[in-house]
Structures are given as structure tokens and as C-alpha cells.
N, C-alpha and C positions, 0 to 999 in steps of 0.2 A: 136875563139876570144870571152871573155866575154863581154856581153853587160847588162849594168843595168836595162835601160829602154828601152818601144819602142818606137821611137823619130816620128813615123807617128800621123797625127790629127785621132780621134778617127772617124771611118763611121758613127756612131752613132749621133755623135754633129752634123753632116751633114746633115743626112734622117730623123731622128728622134729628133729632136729639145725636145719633151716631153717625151724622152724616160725612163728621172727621175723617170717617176710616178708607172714604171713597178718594179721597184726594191722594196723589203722587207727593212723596216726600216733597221734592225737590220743590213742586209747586206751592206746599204748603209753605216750605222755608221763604221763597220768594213775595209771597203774599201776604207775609210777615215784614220782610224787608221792604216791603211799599208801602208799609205803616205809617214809613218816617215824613215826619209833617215836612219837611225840607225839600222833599220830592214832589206834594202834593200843591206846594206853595208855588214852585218855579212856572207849571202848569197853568196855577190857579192867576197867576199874575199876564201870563201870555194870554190867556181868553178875555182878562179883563181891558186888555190894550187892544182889543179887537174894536170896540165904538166906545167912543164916547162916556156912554152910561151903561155900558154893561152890568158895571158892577152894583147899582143899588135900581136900575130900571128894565122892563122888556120882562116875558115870561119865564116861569126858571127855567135853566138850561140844562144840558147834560152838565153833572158833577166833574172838576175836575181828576176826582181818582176813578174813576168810570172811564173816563179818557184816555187817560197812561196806563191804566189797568188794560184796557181794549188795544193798544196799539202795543203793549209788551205783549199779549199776546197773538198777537198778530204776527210779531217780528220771531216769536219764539217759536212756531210751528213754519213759518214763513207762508202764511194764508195768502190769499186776498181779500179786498172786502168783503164780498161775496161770502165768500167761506167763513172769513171772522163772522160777520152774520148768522150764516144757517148754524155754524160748529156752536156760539154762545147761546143762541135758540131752543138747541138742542139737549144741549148737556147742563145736567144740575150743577156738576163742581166748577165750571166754568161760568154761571151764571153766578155761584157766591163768590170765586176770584175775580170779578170784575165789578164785585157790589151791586149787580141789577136785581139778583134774587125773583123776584116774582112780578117785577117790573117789564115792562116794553121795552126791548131789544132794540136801541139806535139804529136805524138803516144805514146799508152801505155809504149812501149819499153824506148823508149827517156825518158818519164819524171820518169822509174823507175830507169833508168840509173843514171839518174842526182840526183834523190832524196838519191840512195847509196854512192853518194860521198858526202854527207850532212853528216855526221856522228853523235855519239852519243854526242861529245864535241862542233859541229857545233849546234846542236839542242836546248842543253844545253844555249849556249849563246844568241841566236833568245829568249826562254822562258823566260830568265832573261832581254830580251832589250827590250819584250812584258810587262812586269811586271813592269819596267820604263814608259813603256809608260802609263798603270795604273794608277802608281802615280801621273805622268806628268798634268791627267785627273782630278784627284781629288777621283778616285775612293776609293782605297785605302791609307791608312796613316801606317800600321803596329799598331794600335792600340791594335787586338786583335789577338789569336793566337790558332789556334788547330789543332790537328793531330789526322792521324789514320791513318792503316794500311790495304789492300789489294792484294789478291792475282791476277795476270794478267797470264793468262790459258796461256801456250804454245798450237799452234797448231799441236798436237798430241793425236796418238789414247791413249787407256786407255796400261798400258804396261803389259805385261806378260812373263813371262823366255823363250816360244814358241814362242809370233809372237817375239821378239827382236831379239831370233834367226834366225826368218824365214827373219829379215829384213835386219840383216847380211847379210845373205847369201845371198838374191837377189842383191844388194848394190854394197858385191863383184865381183857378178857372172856377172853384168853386166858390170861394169866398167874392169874387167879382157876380154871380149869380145870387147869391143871396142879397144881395149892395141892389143888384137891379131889379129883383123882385121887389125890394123895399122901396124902391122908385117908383115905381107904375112901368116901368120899358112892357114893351111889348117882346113876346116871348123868343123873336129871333133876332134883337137888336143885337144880344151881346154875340158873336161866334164864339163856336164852342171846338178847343182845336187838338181835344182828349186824342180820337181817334187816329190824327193823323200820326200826334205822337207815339199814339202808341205802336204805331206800324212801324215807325221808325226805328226806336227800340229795338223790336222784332228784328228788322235787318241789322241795324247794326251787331247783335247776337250772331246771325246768322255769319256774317262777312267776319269778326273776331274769330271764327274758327281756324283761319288757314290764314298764312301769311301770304299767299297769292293774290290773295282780297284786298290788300290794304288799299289799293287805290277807291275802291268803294268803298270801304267802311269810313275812310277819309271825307267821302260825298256825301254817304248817309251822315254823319255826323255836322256837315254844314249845314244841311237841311231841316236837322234835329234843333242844332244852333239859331237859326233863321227865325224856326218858328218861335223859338220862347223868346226868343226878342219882340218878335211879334206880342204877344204876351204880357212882354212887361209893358210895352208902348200901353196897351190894353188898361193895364191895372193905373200907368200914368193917368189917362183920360177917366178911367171910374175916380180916384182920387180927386182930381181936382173937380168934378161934377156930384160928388157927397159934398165936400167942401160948399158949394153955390147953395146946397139945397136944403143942408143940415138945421141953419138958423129958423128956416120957416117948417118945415119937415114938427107933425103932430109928436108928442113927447114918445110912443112906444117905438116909432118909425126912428126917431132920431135917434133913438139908444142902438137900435139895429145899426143903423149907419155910422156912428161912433166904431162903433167896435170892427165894422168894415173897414172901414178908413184906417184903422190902427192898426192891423193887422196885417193890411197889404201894405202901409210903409214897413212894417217890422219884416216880411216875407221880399222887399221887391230889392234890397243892397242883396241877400243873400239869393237871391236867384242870378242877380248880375255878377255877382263873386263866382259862381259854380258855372255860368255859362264864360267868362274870362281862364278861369283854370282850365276847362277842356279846352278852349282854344289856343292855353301856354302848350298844354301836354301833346295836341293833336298838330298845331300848326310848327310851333314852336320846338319842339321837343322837350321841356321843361316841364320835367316830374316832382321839381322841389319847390311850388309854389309856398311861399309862405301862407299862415293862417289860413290853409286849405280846407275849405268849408266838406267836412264827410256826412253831413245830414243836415238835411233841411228841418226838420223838426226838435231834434240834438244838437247844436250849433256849436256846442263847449266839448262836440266829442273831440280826443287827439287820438290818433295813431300812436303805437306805443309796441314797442318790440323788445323784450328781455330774455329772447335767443330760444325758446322753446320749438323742441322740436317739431311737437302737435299742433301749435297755432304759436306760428313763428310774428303773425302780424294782429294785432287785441286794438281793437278801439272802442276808446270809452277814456278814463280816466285813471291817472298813478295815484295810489291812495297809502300815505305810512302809516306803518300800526307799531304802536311801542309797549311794552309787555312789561309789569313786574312781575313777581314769585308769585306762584300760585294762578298760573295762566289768568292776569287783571290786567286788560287791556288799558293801561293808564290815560291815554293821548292817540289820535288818530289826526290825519289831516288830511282834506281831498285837494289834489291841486289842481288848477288851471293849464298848466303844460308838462312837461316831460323834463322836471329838475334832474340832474346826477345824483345817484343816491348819496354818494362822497360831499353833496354840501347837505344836506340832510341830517349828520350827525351833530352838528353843535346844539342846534336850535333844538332839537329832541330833547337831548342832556341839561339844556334848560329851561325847561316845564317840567322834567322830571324834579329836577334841583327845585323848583317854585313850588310845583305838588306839596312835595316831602317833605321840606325845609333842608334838607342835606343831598351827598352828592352818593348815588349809589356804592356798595362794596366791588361789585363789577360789573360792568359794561359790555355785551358782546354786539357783533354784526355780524355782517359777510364781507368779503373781499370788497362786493362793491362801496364799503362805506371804508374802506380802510384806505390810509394816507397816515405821513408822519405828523402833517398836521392835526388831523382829526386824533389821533395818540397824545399827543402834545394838552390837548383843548380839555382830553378826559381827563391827564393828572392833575394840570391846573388848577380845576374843579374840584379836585380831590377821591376821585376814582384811583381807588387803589390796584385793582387788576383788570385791563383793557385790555379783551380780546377781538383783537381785530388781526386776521391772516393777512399778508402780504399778499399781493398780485408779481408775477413777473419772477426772475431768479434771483435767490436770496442766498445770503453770506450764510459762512458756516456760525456765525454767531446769531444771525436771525434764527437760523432753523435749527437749532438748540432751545432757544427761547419760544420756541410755537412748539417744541417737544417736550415741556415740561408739563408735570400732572395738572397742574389749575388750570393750565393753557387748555389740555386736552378736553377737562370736565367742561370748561366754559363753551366752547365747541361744541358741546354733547348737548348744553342745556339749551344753547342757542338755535339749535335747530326744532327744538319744541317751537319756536314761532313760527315756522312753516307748517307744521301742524295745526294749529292756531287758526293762520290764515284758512286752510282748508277746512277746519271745522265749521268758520263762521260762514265760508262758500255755501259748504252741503248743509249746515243744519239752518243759518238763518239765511240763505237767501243772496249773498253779495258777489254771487259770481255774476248777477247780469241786473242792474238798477231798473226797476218798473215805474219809477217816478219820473215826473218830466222836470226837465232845464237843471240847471246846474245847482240850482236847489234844492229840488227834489233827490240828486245825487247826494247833496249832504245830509238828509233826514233819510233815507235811506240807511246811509254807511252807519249815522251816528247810530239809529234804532237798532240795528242789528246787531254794533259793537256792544249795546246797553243793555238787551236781553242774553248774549253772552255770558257779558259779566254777571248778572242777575243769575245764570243758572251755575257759573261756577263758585259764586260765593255761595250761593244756598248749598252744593255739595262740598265744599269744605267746610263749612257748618254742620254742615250733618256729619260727616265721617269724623269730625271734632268730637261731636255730642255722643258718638257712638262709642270711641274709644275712653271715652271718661265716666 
């Protein structure tokens, strides 16, 4: 049964009467700002779509503000669960910001559980009813407006045509050993073909170091190839013999075998995609395979290169982030591939324009968002000052008009989003996604833009309240 709130008096108001003074401003303003039933509702309605009868059957549950209270901060220290665990365990002001007070501290398990049926559309609307409550403050007005673009690291190694194969085959070779333990096989029906891969591995490392090798790394690499084919033939044959045996197979064995079965169809296209790419790149010489599988496990990771000199090559995902006054992250979006930043500015400009009801005072970007069109797109809209630089050599009457004072200020403020992005890196977390599938990457990006916002409205709240 869902439950919103915890309807017990806090132990806190009881024993410690001054227990106010232990709290962090910021945290208090923010724990103020999650008062708003509109926030606790969004929540409260995604756990109820979780079965059936959640909402008036089954034992009561974690509270909805217990849950968004636990996952802000989560996202606000950049925990894991673990640590969100022992850290609300531990600490009195943490246990009254997240309403448990003298209550039983959710286990990691429970509040991961719960946090994956929050989804990427559930998170999406918490961050736009966070962004209301913004407004609500005074914080922001949509006055001003800027974007820019970053990349959010998938948590995966660096890829290569060897480990992806060796990662294959472990994947399958284990999931195909659980499938035949649930069968009865006897213990050396299935081979087991870890070790040989992994020697091969080994050499092919070894032969990569010197271009004299290549006619053997060429060899090890067949051999590499050879065998995960071997492999998937393997996972062919376990599939269709779950299949035979599933119908009659006791109810806890069948579940096992279910989930076998689903697994290795979902594992056995992307092992044969990753064994076809090394043999474009090795046999072929074709390095530009489309939809090039870079993890076996991350399957939506892309390659992604915006010229840096430190890591000139990022995989994971392009993520924009667009900014009104008062660093409020308004709109965020993760993508699927590796758009131009240059088509990226209209569609921005309107969810800003949806947001606010009107069209910002000025707009800025980078070079890369800049075109006559995308200029064009912002008056129309009614953007009075568009600061977008030129790329390339420009007329004396361009470069008078990017020398003027609003031009210059716009330029100055614009580059606070690079900041931005870096703070939300280092303080919550978004330089490298700990969540899995391309979902877990948008409940990532959104939580951590969410408690962002959360700590900069609390601190211009405060510094409001100070100066008045």
C-alpha cells in the first residue's frame, strides 16, 4: 500500500527541541522546498502504477516523500546506496530530512528497487514540478536563456574487438550454465571455452604491440573469432532446449529458465554484431561500421568526440542542458546518438518558450549552435538579443556586431553554463552514469540536474532572506 507521508510526530520535536541549529542552511531551505505536495504527488502516483492495488491493498510501504527525500539525497552528496544507507543510519539531521526520524532506515535493496520503478518520464516530470516550484520562489522568470552540450561517460571499460569478444563469451557462457544447471545436465555437458579465450586475448595484446606482428594478431584474432561463434552455436542449442522443456519444467525451475531464455536471445544479435565488426575492421579494413556495438552490457553507448585535448575520444552519451538566470537548469535532454549541436537550438527555444509562456530577453550558445538560421529562428520567437558567435571569417560588419557591449556581456554570461556543467560533474555525479541501459542514464542525468536545482534555489533563497 502506498503511503505519502509518515503521519508519526517527529522524535526529534520531542528530545531535541534545538535540534534546528544542527542543520545546514541550504539543507534546511531545500527541505522546505519538498514540502510542495506537487512534488510528493508525482512520486506518490508512480508507485501507485507499480501493481495493480498498490494504492488501497499489500502492507504499507515506504512513503512517497521518504523516497524523493532519499534519492535527493543520494544525488546531492553523489552517494551510493550503500552510503545513502550507512550516511541516513548514522546522522540525526539526515534522518529528520528524509522524514524516517526514529524509524527503520530502508535498505540499499528496497530504496534501489523503488528508485527503478521511478522511471525516465516519472523523473522528467519531478524536474519540471521542481522548476515550478523555482518560479513559484521568484527565483527564476525565463528572462535569459543558454545552452550547451555534454557528454555523460557510460560506466564502461575503454572497448576493443578482443575484450567485447571476451565479454561475449563470459556473458554467454555463464548465463548458458545456470539454463543447464536448471536442467539436470550433468556437470561437463556444457564446455566451457573462458580459458581459451582468455589466452587469446593475452596474445592478441601481446602481437598489438608492434606492427611486425600483424600477421599474427591477424591469426589470433580468427581464432578469437572462431571460438565465439562456437559460442553462440552453443547459446543457439541451449535456447531451443529451454524452449522443449519450459512447458513441463516445476514453477521455480521454469522461472529460472525464462529468464535464461531471455537473456541469451537479448545477448546472442549483440555478440554476433561485435564478432561481424571485428571482422569489417580486421579483415576488411572498415573502421566505420555503422551502429557499432562499444559494450556488451551498455549497448546505447555512442562514441562521441568534441576535440578535447585530455580525452579526445568519450563514450557514453550527448546530453544538452539549458539554463535560465540564476544557474536553473530549465530542460535537459539525453540522446540516442551524436546530433549537431547547430540542430539543437530551436527545439530548446521552444520548451523554453512552453516553460515561461514567452520568448527569452537573450539567448546565448557557442559557435557550435551558431547558423543564420538558427539567428533567424530566435527573433522570430521574439528574442530580442541573440548571442550566437560566427564560426569561420567574418565581414567587417559581422565583427562590429559581436563587438558590441550586450554582445560581449552575453558571451561572459554564457560561459557560466560551462561551469554549470562542471559543477553538476564534480558535485553530483554526471561525469560517469552508475545506472544501467539507457534508462538508467536518464534517471541519472535527471536526479542530479534535480538536486542541482534544489541547492541553488535554496541558496538564492537564502542570500534573498539575508539581504532583506
Amino acid at each position: 500500500m502506498v503511503r505519502r507521508r509518515q503521519r508519526e510526530r517527529s522524535l526529534f520535536e520531542v528530545l531535541l527541541p534545538d535540534g534546528h541549529k544542527l542543520w545546514p542552511d541550504w539543507l534546511r531551505r531545500i527541505d522546505t522546498l519538498l514540502e510542495d505536495e506537487a512534488v510528493i504527488e508525482v512520486v506518490a502516483q508512480a508507485l501507485e502504477a507499480r501493481w495493480p492495488q498498490s494504492r488501497r491493498r499489500g502492507r504499507p510501504g515506504t512513503p512517497a516523500d521518504v523516497v524523493i527525500r532519499m534519492l535527493i539525497l543520494k544525488h546531492l552528496f553523489d552517494w551510493s546506496y550503500d552510503d545513502l544507507e550507512q550516511e541516513v543510519r548514522a546522522n540525526l539531521v539526515y534522518r529528520a530530512f528524509t522524514r524516517i526520524d526514529a524509524e527503520a532506515v530502508p535498505d540499499a535493496k528496497t530504496i534501489l528497487k523503488i528508485a527503478r520503478a521511478l522511471g525516465p518520464e516519472v523523473i522528467a516530470q519531478l524536474h519540471r514540478t521542481v522548476v515550478e516550484v523555482a518560479k513559484r520562489a521568484g527565483v527564476t522568470r525565463g528572462r535569459r536563456f543558454r545552452i550547451d552540450t555534454t557528454v555523460v561517460e557510460t560506466n564502461v571499460h575503454y572497448p576493443t574487438d578482443s575484450t567485447l569478444l571476451q565479454d561475449g563469451v563470459r556473458v554467454l557462457t555463464r548465463t548458458m550454465q545456470r539454463a543447464s544447471a536448471a536442467l539436470g545436465d550433468e556437470p561437463h555437458r556444457l564446455r566451457n571455452r573462458l580459458r581459451s579465450v582468455t589466452r587469446g586475448v593475452l596474445r592478441i595484446g601481446y602481437h598489438a604491440r608492434s606492427p611486425k606482428t600483424r600477421d599474427a594478431l591477424v591469426e589470433s584474432y580468427k581464432k578469437l573469432m572462431a571460438t565465439t561463434r562456437a559460442v553462440v552455436r552453443d547459446a543457439d542449442t541451449m535456447i531451443r532446449r529451454i524452449g522443449q522443456r519450459r512447458r513441463t519444467a516445476p514453477t521455480g525451475t521454469g522461472a529460472v529458465l525464462a529468464q535464461a531464455q531471455q537473456h541469451l536471445r537479448q545477448m546472442r544479435p549483440l555478440v554476433q554484431r561485435v564478432v561481424a565488426q571485428a571482422k569489417a575492421r580486421l579483415l576488411g579494413g572498415d573502421t566505420h561500421v555503422p551502429d557499432k556495438v562499444l559494450s556488451i552490457f551498455e549497448p546505447h553507448t555512442t562514441t562521441i568526440r568534441k576535440g578535447k585535448i585530455s580525452k579526445p575520444t568519450e563514450f557514453g552519451n550527448l546530453v544538452t542542458i539549458q539554463e535560465a538566470e540564476h544557474q536553473i537548469i530549465t530542460a535537459y535532454e539525453v540522446h540516442a546518438g551524436r546530433p549537431a549541436d547547430v540542430t539543437l537550438w530551436t527545439p530548446a527555444l521552444d520548451r523554453h518558450q512552453a516553460l515561461f509562456g514567452r520568448a527569452p530577453h537573450l539567448a546565448a550558445g557557442d559557435r557550435g549552435f551558431s547558423s543564420a538560421a538558427n539567428e533567424h529562428a530566435a527573433t522570430d520567437r521574439g528574442v530580442r538579443r541573440v548571442v550566437l558567435p560566427r564560426r569561420g571569417p567574418k565581414s567587417d560588419a559581422r565583427r562590429a556586431y559581436e563587438r558590441q557591449a550586450w554582445f560581449r556581456r552575453g558571451q561572459r554570461w554564457r560561459v557560466g553554463c560551462e561551469g554549470r556543467i562542471s559543477v553538476i560533474k564534480r558535485r553530483h555525479g554526471l561525469r560517469r552514469c552508475r545506472y544501467r541501459g539507457a534508462d538508467g542514464m536518464a534517471r541519472w542525468v535527471g536526479l542530479g540536474v534535480i538536486a542541482d536545482n534544489l541547492r541553488n534555489t535554496a541558496a538564492f533563497v537564502n542570500a534573498r532572506a539575508a539581504t532583506t
